[in-house]
C-alpha positions in Angstrom: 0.0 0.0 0.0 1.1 3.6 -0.5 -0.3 5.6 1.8 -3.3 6.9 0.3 -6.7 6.4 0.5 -8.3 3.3 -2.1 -10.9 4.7 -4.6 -14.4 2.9 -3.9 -16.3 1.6 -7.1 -20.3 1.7 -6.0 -22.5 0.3 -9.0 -24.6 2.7 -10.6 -27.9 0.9 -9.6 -27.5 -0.3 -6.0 -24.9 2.0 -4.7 -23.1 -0.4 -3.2 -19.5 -0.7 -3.4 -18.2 -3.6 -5.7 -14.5 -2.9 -5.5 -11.4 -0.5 -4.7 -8.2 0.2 -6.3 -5.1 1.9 -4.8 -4.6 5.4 -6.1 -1.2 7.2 -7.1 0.5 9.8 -5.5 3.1 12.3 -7.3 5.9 9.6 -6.9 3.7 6.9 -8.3 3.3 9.0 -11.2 6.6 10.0 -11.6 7.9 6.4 -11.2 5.8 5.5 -13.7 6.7 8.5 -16.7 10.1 7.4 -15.5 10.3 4.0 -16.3 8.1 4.3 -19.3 10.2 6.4 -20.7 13.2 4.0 -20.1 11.2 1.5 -21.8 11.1 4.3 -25.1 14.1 5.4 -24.6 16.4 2.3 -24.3 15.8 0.6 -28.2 17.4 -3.0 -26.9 14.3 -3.1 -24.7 11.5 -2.1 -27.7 9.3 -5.4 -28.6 9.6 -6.9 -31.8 6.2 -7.5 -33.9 6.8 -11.2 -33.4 6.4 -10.9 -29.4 3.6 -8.4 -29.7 1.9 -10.5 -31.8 2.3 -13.3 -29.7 1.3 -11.3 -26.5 -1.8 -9.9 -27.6 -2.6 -13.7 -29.1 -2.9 -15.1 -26.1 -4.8 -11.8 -24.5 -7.1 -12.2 -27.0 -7.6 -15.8 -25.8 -7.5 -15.3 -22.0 -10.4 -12.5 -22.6 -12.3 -15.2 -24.8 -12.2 -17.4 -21.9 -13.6 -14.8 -19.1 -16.0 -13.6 -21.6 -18.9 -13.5 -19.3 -16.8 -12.4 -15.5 -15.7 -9.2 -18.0 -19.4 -9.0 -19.1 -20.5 -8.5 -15.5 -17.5 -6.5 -14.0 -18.3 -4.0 -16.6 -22.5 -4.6 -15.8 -21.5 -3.8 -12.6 -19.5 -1.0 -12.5 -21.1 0.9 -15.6 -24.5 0.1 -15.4 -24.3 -1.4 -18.9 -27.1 -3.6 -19.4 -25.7 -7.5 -19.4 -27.1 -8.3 -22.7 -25.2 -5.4 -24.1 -22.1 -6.3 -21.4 -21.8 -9.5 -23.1 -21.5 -7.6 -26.4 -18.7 -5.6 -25.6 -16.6 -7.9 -23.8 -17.1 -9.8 -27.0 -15.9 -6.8 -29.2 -12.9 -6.0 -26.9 -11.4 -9.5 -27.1 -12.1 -9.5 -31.1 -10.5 -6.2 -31.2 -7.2 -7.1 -29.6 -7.4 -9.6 -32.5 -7.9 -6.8 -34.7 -4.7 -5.4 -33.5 -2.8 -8.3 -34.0 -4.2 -8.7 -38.1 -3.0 -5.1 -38.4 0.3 -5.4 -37.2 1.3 -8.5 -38.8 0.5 -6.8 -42.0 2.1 -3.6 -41.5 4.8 -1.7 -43.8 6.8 1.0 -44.4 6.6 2.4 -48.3 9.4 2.4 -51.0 9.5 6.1 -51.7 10.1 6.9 -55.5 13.1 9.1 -55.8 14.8 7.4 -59.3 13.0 10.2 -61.5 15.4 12.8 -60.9 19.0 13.2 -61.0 19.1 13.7 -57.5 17.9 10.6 -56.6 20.1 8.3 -59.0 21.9 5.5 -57.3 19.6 5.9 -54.5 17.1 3.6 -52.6 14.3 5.2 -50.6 12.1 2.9 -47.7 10.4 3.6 -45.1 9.4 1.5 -41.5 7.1 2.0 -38.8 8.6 2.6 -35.3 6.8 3.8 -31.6 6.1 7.5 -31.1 6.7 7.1 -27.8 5.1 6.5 -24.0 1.1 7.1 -24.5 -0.7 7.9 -21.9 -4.5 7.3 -22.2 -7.2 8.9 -20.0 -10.5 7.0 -20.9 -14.4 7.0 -20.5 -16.8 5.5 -18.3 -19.5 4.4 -20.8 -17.6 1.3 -22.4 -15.1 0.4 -19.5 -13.3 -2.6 -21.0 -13.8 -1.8 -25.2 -12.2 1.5 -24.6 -8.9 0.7 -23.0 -8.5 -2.0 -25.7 -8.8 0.9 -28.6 -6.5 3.0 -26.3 -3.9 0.3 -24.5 -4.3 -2.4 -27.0 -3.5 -0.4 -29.7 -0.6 1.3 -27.9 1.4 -2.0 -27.4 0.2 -3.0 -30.8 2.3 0.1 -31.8 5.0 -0.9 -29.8 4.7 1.8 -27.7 4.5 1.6 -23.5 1.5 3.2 -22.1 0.2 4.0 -19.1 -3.5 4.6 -18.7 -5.8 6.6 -16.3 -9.6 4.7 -16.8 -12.4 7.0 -15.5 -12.8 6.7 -11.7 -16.5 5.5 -12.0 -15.3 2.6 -14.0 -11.8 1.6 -13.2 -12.4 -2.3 -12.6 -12.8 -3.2 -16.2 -9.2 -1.6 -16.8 -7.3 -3.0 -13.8 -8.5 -6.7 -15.2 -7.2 -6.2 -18.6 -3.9 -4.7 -17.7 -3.4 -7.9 -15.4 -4.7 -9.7 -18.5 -2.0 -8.7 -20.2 0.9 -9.4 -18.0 -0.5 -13.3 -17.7 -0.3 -12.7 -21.5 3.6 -12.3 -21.3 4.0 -8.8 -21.8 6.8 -7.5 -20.0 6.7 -5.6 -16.9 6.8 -1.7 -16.9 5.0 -2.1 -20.5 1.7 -0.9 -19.3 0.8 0.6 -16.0 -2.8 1.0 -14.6 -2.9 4.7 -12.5 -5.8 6.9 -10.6 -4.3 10.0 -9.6 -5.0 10.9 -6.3 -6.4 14.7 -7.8 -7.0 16.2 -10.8 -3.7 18.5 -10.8 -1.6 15.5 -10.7 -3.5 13.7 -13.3 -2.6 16.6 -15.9 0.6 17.2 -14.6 0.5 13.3 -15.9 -0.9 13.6 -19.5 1.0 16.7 -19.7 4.8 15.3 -18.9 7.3 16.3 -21.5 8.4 12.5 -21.8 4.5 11.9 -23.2 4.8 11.2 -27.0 1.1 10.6 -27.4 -1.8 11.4 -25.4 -5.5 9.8 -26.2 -8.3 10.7 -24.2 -12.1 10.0 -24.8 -14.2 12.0 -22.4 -15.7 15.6 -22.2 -15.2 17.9 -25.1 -14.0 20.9 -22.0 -11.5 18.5 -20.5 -9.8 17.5 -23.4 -9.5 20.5 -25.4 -8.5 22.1 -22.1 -5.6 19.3 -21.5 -4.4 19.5 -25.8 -3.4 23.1 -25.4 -1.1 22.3 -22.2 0.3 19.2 -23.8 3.8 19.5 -23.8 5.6 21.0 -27.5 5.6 17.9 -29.3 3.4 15.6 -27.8 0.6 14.3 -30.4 -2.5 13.7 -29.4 -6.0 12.1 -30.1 -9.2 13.3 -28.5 -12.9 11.9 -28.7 -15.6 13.7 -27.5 -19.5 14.2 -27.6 -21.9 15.0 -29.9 -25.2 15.6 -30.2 -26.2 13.2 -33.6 -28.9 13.8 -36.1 -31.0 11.5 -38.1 -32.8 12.3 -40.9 -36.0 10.2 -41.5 -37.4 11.1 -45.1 -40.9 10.6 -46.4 -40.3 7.7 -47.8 -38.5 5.9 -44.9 -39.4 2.1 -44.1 -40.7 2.8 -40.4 -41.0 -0.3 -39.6 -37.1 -0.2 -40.5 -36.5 3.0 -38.8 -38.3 2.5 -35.4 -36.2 -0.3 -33.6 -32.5 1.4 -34.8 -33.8 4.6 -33.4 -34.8 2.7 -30.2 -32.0 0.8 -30.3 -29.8 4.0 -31.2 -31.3 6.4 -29.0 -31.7 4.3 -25.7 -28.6 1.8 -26.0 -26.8 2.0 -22.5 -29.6 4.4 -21.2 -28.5 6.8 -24.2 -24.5 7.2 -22.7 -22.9 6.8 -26.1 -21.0 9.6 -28.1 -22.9 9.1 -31.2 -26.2 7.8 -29.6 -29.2 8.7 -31.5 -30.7 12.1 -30.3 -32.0 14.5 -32.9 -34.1 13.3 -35.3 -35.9 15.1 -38.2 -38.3 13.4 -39.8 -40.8 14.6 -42.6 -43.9 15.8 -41.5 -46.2 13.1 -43.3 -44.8 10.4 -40.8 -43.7 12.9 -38.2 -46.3 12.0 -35.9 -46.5 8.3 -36.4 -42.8 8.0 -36.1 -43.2 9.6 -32.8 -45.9 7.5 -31.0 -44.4 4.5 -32.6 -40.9 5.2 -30.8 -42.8 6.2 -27.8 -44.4 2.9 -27.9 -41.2 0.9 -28.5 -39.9 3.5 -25.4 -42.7 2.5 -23.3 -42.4 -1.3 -23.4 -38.2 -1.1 -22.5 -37.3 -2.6 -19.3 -35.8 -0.1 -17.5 -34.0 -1.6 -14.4 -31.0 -4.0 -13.1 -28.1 -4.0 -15.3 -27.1 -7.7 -14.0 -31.2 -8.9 -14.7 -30.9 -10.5 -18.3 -34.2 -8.9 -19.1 -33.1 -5.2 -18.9 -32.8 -3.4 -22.0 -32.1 0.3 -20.3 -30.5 0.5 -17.5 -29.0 3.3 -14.7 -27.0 6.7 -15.8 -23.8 6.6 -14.0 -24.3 8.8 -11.0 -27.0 10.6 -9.2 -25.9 14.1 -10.8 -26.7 12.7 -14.2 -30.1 11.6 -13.4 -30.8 15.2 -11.9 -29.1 16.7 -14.8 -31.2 14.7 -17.6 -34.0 15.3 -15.6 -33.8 18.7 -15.7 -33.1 19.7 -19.4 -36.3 17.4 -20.1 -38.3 19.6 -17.7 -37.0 22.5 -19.3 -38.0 21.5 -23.1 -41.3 20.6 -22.0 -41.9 24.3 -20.5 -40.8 25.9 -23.5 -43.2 24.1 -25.7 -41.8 20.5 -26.2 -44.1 17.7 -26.3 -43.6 14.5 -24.4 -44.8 11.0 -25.5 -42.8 9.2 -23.3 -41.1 8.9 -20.4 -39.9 11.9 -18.5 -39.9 10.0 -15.0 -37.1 9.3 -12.5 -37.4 5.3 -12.0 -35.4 5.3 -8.8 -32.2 3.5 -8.8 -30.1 6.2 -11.3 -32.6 5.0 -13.5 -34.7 7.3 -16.0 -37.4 6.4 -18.0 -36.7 6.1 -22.0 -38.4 9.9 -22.8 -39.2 11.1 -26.2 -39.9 14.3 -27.3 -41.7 16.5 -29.9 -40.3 19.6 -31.4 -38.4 21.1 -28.2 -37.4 24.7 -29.3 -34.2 25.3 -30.8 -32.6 27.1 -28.3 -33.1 24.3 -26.0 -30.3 22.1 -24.5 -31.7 19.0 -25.8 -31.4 20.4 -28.8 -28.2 22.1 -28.8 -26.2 20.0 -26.2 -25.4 16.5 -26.0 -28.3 14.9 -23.4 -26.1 11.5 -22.9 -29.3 10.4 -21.7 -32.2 8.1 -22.4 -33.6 11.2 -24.7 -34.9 11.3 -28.4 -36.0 14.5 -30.1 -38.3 14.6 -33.3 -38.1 17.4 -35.2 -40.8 17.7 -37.9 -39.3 19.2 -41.1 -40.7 20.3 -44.7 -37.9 21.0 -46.5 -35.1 18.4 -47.1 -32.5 20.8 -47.3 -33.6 22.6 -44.3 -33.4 19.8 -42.1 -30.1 19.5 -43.2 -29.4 22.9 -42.1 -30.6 22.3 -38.6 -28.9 19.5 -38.5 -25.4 21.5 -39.0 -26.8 24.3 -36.9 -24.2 23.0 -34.3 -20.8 23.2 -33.2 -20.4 19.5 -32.5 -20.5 16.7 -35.8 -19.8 12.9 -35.2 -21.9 10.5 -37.0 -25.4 11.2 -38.8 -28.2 8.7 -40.5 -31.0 8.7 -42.7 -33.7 6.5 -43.5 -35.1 6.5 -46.7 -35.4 4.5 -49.4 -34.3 6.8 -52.4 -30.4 6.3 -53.6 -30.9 10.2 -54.4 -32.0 11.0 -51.2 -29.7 9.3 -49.3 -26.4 10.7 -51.3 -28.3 14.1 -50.7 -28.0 13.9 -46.9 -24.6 11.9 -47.3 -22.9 14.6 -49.3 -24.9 17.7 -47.0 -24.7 16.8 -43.7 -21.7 17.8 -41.2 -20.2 14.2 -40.0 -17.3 12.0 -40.7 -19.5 9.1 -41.1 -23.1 8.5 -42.4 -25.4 5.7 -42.0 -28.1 4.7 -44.3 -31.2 3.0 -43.4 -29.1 2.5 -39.8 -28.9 4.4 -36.6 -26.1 7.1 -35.6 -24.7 4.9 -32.9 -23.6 2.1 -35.5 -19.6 1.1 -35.2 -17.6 -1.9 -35.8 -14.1 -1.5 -34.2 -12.0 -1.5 -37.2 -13.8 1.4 -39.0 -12.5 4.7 -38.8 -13.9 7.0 -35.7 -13.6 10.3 -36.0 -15.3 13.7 -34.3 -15.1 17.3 -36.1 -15.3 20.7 -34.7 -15.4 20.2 -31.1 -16.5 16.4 -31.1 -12.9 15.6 -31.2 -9.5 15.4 -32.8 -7.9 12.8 -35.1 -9.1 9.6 -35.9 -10.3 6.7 -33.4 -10.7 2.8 -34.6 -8.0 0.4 -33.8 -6.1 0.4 -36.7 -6.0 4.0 -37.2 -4.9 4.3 -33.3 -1.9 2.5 -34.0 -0.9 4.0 -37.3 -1.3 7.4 -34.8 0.7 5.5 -32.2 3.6 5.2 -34.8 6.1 7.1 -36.6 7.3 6.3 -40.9 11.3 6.8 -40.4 12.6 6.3 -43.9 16.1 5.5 -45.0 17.7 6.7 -48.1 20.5 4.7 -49.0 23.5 5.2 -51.5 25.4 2.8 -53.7 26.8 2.4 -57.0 25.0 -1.0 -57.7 21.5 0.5 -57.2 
């Protein structure tokens, strides 16, 4: 033990503590930027792709066979529902496979520098080699998939990291990093830290011997932490949004209604990308509304660990209140609500759907990152499109519809790095680029994409008379 006080992990739902883990004082942290950088720094020490490979081959297989105790530790501590649990702990192992298919066929690039007279008797080529020590804050909404997109990918990259989870969740993160030292890696490759306060957690992420920080979490923290990064640290950030759907005239509803539901309530609507504005056409503006209020109404809301739950607690009491609040303020300034709109007890808040809130409301200006859908009725295509932009945040969009022309129409139009047809906004499979604009983030996420971020092309230009 060092000294200082463990952090208690209470489940979302009960309130009842499920675990601790020690937290770091300044010399933990500073052990730990010092030896990870020794790791970096000392090149006899770096991990060949063979042993990487081989390490995250059998994590992969040590997470396949604890597939359901991961499911539940992250149930427990995140409030995830269980079926949904399952799904991610199913995901994470699968991704650290993903990692290991995208190393084994990395390369560097032969650069083409015969044209010119300059570059006679010359051979250009190019490897891929570790940025440096990463250090990755993480989120509390996917506990275990996260740290494999951030840690997973770091040692992938062959870089050593050291990773602060969110407090709320830490459990899911402490497993996998023992996970990975029964999987062989070496020690000092990967250490698991809580800061014991928030100033030593940036004097952390903003160390000069960081060579990459990635952080998923609140668009104010990470922009605020990027612009005291240290000169030359890189950095990837994921934040928030606030995502729109377009549902068109011609949209199969019976197509539309469970992705929305699905999209929109998923993980009691704590999701970057979940589902929450959506402007449908006012011919099936109304049915599209009672329908999802419907589908809202027969969710069971409830215990994350009961196999029957589809929704289940926010993450802490302030959440609930917040959620709570912005609903009861669209509903005074001349929203309608079809659903929901009730605290359940528990964290828990009923799946709530709304009708037209203003525009000027937080609902529909801010991210809820709540059970919450807003329809919009719209006229105009074009102007729905419009709306949709009408913010500073863009992650992922959708539409429903069943014209090619239509669809293309929104694809090309609407602010997002991604676009989902006849899908809902929340739709990701973990080898797929991720990527926020404006203020929903920086760089891109997805695992192989994280550890061509994690890396650095060093070419060699070499000289001889026989080439």
């Amino acid at each position: 033990m060092n000294g200082h006080t463990p952090l208690e992990v209470v489940s979302p739902y009960t309130g009842a503590v499920i675990g601790t883990v020690a937290r770091s004082g300044a010399a933990e942290v500073e052990q730990a930027l010092t030896e990870s950088f020794a790791i970096f720094r000392n090149r006899d020490r770096w991990l060949p792709v063979h042993q990487r490979v081989d390490v995250l081959t059998r994590l992969a297989g040590l997470m396949e066979d604890r597939l359901e105790e991961l499911a539940r530790l992250a149930a427990s501590e995140g409030g995830k529902p269980l079926i949904d649990s399952r799904v991610e702990a199913a995901r994470a192992a699968d991704g650290v496979r993903l990692a290991v298919e995208t190393i084994r066929s990395e390369a560097g690039h032969t650069i083409p520098i015969a044209g010119t007279a300059a570059g006679a008797k010359r051979l250009a080529f190019t490897q891929k080699e570790p940025v440096g020590v990463v250090v990755a804050v993480s989120a509390f909404n996917h506990p275990l998939n996260l740290i494999v997109h951030q840690v997973a990918a770091a040692v992938a990259a062959g870089c050593s990291v050291i990773v602060k989870p969110a407090e709320d969740t830490p459990l899911s993160a402490f497993r996998f990093v023992e996970l990975m030292a029964q999987a062989g890696l070496p020690e000092g490759w990967c250490r698991f830290l809580i800061p014991t306060d928030l100033e030593l957690a940036e004097a952390l992420v903003t160390d000069s011997r960081v060579g990459f920080f990635s952080f998923i979490g609140s668009a104010k923290i990470g922009w605020m932490l990027r612009s005291r990064l240290a000169p030359g640290t890189r950095c990837a950030l994921e934040h928030g949004g606030a995502a729109p759907l377009i549902v068109a005239g011609d949209a199969d509803l019976d197509l539309a209604v469970p992705a929305i539901l699905k999209g929109g309530f998923y993980h009691a609507g704590q999701v970057c990308v979940s589902v929450q504005r959506v402007f449908a056409h006012h011919s099936i503006a109304e049915e599209l509304a009672n329908r999802l209020a419907a589908g809202a109404s027969e969710l069971t809301v409830g215990d994350p660990l009961d196999e029957r739950t589809d929704v289940g607690p926010l993450i802490r009491p302030a959440e609930l209140e917040r959620v709570s609040i912005w609903v009861d303020d669209a509903t005074q300034a001349g929203a309608r609500r079809v659903s929901g709109g009730e605290d359940l007890g528990h964290n828990c808040y009923a799946p709530t759907v709304l009708v037209d809130p203003p525009a000027d409301a937080r609902v529909s200006r801010e991210e809820i990152f709540g059970p919450v859908v807003c329809v919009y009725p719209f006229d105009d295509l074009d102007h729905a499109i419009e709306r949709a932009n009408d913010l500073p945040v863009a992650f992922q969009a959708a539409v429903f519809t069943r014209s090619v022309d239509t669809a293309l129409r929104v694809y090309r139009r609407i602010d997002a790095s991604a676009v989902m047809v006849n899908d809902h906004t929340a739709f990701r499979v973990d080898g797929m680029p991720f990527a926020g604009l404006r203020q929903s983030g920086y760089g891109v996420g997805g695992i192989p994409y994280t550890i061509e971020d994690m890396q650095i092309e060093k070419m060699a230009v070499i000289h001889s008379p026989e080439l």
